[in-house]
C-alpha positions in Angstrom: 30.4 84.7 -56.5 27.2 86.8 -57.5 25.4 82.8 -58.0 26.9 82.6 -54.3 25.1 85.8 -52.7 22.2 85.5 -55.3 21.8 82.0 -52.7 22.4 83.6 -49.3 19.6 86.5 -50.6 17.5 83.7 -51.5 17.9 82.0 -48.1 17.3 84.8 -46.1 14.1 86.0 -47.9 12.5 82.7 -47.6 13.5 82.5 -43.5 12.1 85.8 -43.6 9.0 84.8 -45.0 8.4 81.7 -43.0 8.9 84.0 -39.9 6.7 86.3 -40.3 4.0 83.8 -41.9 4.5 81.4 -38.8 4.0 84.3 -36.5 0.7 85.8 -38.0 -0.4 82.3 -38.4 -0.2 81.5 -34.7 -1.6 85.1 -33.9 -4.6 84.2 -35.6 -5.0 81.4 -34.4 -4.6 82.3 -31.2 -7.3 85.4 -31.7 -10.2 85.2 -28.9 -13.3 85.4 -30.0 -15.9 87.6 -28.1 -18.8 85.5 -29.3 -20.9 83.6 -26.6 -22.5 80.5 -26.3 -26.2 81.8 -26.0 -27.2 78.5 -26.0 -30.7 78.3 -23.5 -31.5 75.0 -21.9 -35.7 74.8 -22.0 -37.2 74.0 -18.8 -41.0 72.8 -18.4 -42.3 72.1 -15.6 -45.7 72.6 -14.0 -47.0 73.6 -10.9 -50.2 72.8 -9.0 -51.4 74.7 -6.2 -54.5 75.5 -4.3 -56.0 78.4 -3.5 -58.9 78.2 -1.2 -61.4 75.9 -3.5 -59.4 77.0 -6.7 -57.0 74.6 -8.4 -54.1 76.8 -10.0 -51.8 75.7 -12.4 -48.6 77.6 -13.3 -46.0 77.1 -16.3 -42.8 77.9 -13.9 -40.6 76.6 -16.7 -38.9 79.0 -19.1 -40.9 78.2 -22.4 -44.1 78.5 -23.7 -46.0 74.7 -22.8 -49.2 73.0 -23.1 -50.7 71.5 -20.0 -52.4 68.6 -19.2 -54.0 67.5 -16.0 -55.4 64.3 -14.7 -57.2 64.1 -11.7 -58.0 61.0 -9.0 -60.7 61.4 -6.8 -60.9 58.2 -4.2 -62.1 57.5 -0.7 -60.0 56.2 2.0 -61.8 53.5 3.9 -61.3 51.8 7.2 -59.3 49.3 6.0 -57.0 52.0 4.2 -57.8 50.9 0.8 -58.6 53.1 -1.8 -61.8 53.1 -4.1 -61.2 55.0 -7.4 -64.3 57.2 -8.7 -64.9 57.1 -12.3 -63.9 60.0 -14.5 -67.6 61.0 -14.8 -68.8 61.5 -11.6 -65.3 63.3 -11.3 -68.0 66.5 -12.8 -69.8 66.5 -9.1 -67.1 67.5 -7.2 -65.1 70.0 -9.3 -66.3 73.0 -11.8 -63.9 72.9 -14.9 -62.9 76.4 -16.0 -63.2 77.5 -19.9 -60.3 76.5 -22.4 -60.0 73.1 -20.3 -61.5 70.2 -22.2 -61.8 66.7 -21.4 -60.2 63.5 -23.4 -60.7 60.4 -21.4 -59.5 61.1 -18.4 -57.0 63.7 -19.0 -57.9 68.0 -19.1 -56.0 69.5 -21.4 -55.9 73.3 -21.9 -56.2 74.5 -25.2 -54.1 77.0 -25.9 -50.0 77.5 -25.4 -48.9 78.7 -21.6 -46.0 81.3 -21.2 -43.1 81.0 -18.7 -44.8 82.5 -15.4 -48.5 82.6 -16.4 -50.8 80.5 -13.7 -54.4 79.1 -14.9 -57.2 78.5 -12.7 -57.9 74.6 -13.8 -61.6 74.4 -11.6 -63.4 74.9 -8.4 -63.7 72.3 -6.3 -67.3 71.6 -5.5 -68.9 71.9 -1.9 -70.6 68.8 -2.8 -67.6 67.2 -2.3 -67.5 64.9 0.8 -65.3 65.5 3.6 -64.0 61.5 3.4 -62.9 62.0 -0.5 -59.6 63.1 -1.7 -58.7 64.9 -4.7 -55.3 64.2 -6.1 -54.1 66.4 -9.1 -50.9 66.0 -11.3 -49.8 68.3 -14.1 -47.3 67.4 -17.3 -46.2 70.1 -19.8 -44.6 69.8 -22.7 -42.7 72.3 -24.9 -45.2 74.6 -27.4 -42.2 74.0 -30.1 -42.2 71.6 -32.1 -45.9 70.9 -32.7 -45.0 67.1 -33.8 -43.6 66.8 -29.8 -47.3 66.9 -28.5 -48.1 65.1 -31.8 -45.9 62.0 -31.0 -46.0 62.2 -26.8 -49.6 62.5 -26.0 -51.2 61.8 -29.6 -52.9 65.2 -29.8 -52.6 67.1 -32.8 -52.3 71.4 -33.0 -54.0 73.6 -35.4 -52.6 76.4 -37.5 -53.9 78.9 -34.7 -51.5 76.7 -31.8 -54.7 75.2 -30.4 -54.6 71.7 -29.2 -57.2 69.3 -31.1 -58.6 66.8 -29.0 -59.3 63.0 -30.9 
């Protein structure tokens, strides 16, 4: 008889157990968390704009980028076709502003752009005729990692963050 109860006591501790480790287990599992996914997408993109004879550029992504510009200066003739200017006289017709330097035909500025932060790129010249167009493009690319501008444009960065033209 007492081997009998000594098994009924048994049986009812270990359901009693198993209950109440079941139930803690699925009420931690079941615990919310109040951590948030702070998770920011980055966002580059530049902006050109013109300002009476000043060509702007503005980061109005959400990260700090470098810039690069590349400019096409042509004439439209009669017969609409267009007749590129080489990258050298492309010096007559606009006044590059400081930190800007020039790597074939590309302007790139040397130091890192904030989120917001809009550069004056150069004056356009009033030697330039009324019959020539001036067609200007932007590309950023994220400050972080350094071997991104490395590997995209082949320009390498310096300890101080400023670009190193080849």
């Amino acid at each position: 008889m007492m081997k009998r109860n000594l098994k009924y006591l048994l049986l009812v501790l270990v359901s009693v157990t198993l209950v109440m480790t079941t139930s803690q287990t699925i009420a931690y599992l079941q615990k919310k968390s109040d951590l948030g996914n702070h998770l920011v997408v980055a966002t580059v993109e530049p902006l050109v704009s013109q300002n009476n004879n000043q060509i702007m550029v503005k980061n109005t992504g959400n990260v700090a980028v470098y810039l690069r510009v590349h400019c096409a200066l042509y004439q439209e003739n009669s017969d609409q076709s267009l007749t590129l200017e080489p990258g050298q006289q492309m010096k007559e017709f606009i006044n590059l502003e400081d930190d800007w330097i020039l790597d074939g035909q590309i302007y790139y500025y040397k130091q890192p752009v904030a989120p917001g932060k809009e550069l004056r790129f150069a004056t356009i010249s009033k030697n330039l005729p009324q019959e020539m167009q001036l067609d200007v493009y932007a590309e950023s690319i994220q400050q972080n990692p350094s071997k991104a501008i490395t590997e995209a444009w082949g320009i390498t960065v310096d300890e101080s963050g400023e670009l190193i033209v080849h």
